[in-house]
N, C-alpha and C positions, 0 to 999 in steps of 0.2 A: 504494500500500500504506500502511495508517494506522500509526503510531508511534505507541507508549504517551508519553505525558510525565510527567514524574513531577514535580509542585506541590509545592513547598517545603510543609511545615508551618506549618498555623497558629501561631501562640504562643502557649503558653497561656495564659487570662485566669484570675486572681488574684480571686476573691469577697474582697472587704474591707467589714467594717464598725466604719464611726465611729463610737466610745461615749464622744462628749468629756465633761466635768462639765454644761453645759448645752446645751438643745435649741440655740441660737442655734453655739452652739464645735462641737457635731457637724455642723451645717449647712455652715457656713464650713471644719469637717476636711473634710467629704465632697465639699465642691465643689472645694478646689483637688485630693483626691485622684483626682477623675475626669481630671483634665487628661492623669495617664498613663493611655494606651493599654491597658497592663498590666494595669489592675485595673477588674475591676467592682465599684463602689461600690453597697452596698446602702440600702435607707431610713434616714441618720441616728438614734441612740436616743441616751437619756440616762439614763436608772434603771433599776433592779439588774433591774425585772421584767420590761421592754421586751426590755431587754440578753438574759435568758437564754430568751425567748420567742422570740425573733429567732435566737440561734445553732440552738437546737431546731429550728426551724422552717426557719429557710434554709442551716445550715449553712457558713457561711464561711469561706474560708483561714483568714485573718487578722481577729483584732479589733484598733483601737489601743484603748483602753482608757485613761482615765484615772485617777490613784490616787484623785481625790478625786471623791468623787460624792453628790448630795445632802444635800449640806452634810456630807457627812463627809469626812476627811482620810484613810480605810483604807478605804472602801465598797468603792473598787476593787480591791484586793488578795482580800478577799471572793469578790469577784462572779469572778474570775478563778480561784478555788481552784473553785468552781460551775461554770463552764464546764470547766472540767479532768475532772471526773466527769461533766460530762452528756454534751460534744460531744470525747473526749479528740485526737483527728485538728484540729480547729480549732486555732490557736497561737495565743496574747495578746501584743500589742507595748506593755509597759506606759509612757505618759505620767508623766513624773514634771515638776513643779513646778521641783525642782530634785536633782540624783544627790548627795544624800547617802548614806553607805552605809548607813542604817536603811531609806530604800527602797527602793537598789538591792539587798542585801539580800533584803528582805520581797518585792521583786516575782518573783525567782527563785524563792524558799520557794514562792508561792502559785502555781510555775506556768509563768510568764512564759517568753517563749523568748528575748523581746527588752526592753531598755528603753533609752527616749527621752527627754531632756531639750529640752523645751519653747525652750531657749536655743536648740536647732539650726536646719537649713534646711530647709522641707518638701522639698528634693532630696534630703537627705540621708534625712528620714522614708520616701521611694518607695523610696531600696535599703534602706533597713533591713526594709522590709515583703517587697521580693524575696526576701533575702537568708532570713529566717524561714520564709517560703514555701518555701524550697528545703534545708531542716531544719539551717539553721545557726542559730548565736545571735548574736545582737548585742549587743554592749555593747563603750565603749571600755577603752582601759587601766586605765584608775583606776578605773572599775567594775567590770571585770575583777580587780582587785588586792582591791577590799571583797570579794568573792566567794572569795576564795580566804584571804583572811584569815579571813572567817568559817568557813570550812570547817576550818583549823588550830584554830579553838575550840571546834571540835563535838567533844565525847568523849562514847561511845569511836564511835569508827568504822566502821559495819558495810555493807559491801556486799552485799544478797542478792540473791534472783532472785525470781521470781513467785510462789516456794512457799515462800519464808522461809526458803531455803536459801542458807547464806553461798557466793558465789562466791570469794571470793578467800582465799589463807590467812592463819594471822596475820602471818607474815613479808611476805605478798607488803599485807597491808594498811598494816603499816609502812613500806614501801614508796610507798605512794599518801599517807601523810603525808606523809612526805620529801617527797615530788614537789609537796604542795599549799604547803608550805613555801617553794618555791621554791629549790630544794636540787639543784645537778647531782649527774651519777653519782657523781663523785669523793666531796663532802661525803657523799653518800649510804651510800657506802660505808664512809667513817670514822665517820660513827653510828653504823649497825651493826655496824661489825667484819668487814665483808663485803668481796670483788675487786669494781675498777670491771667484772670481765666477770661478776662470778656477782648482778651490780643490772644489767645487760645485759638479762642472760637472765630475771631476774624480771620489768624490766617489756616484754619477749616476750612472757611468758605474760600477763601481766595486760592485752596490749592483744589478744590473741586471745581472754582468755576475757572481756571488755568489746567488742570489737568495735568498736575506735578506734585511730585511727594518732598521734594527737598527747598529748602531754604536760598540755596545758588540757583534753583531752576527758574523760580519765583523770579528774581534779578535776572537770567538773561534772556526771560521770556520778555518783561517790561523792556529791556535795554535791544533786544530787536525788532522791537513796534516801532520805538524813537521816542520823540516828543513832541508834541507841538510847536515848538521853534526847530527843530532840529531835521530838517528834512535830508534825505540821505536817499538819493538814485537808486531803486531796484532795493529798498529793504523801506516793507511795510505790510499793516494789517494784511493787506492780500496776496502778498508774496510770499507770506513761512507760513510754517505746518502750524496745525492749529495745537499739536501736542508737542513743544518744547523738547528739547534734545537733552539725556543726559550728561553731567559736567566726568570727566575725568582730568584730574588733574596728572600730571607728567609721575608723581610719586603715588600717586592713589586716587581713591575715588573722594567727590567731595563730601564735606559733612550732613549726620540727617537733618531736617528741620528739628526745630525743638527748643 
């Protein structure tokens, strides 16, 4: 009598394309990125037109992307706001030179799920590419910390939804300042004049009606809406997911809410 068997699952392979500053640096990304199993490496690109001919056209998880491209120092930030309206399912892992927080920063603004500083290990670049792939964000502490600082200087701060309808209210918005602040319930509490249980139950509500269980998620859901003063090409209510990406940070995962 025959037995069914039942064959573990493939694993899924990862389309990745290399978009270094030149043809020779996306050759050399793309060949040590073949070495993982994990990802299929697509034909090497290097400029803005290859770049978004190529997402169009093959569709790819993941692009790394670097900031500087054809002799300019923001090309890529650019070309990344362009990929975000043409292919929005693709993720950008943006290459920085070096994490200062003007481009760690600007590569969120434009986009970015993830970014990479060039100082790291291509081991470390493979999970950062999984890790995006699997709708979490990358970045470590200290880019993490530019990102939340910026978010505390955006005024005013508005959470909508895909019809320009504020989701959250003003109370529970001041609240998601607090939180970008870096502010537990307690301090939270004595800003507003509020109980550590009635800031509880606000960011309850504010992770059901965001559809996020952490405290970082919360911040960089608000911080790629924008803000009302802050208008920013190809990143708004109707261009990202409506469920927020998890944070991975370069040493770990981020903390839980609470």
């Amino acid at each position: 009598m025959a037995h069914a068997i039942t064959l573990p699952e493939a694993p899924e392979v990862i389309r990745v394309l290399a978009a270094d500053s030149t043809r020779m640096n996306s050759q050399l990304l793309a060949s040590a990125l073949e070495r993982d199993r994990r990802f299929q490496v697509l034909e090497p690109v290097s400029d803005a037109a290859a770049i978004i001919t190529a997402v169009a056209q093959d569709k790819p998880a993941i692009v790394v992307l670097s900031a500087q491209m054809e002799e300019d120092p923001r090309k890529g930030f650019e070309v990344a706001r362009e990929l975000h309206l043409i292919c929005p399912p693709t993720q950008v892992v943006m290459l920085l030179d070096t994490s200062d927080r003007s481009q760690v920063v600007d590569a969120f603004r434009s986009g970015a799920r993830g970014v990479f500083s060039r100082t790291e290990s291509l081991k470390l670049l493979a999970k950062c590419i999984y890790c995006v792939s699997q709708g979490q964000v990358w970045a470590n502490s200290r880019e993490l910390r530019y990102l939340l600082e910026a978010l505390g200087e955006a005024l005013p701060l508005r959470v909508i939804n895909s019809k320009g309808a504020a989701l959250l209210s003003r109370r529970e918005q001041e609240v998601v300042r607090c939180v970008a602040e870096g502010l537990s319930n307690r301090e939270i509490a004595l800003r507003l004049g509020l109980t550590e249980h009635t800031v509880k139950n606000y960011l309850f509500r504010i992770f059901d009606k965001l559809g996020v269980s952490k405290r970082v998620e919360v911040v960089l859901y608000a911080y790629s809406l924008g803000s009302a003063d802050a208008s920013v090409p190809g990143v708004g209510a109707k261009k990202i997911r409506t469920v927020p990406a998890k944070v991975v940070a370069a040493t770990g995962t981020a903390p839980q809410l609470g």
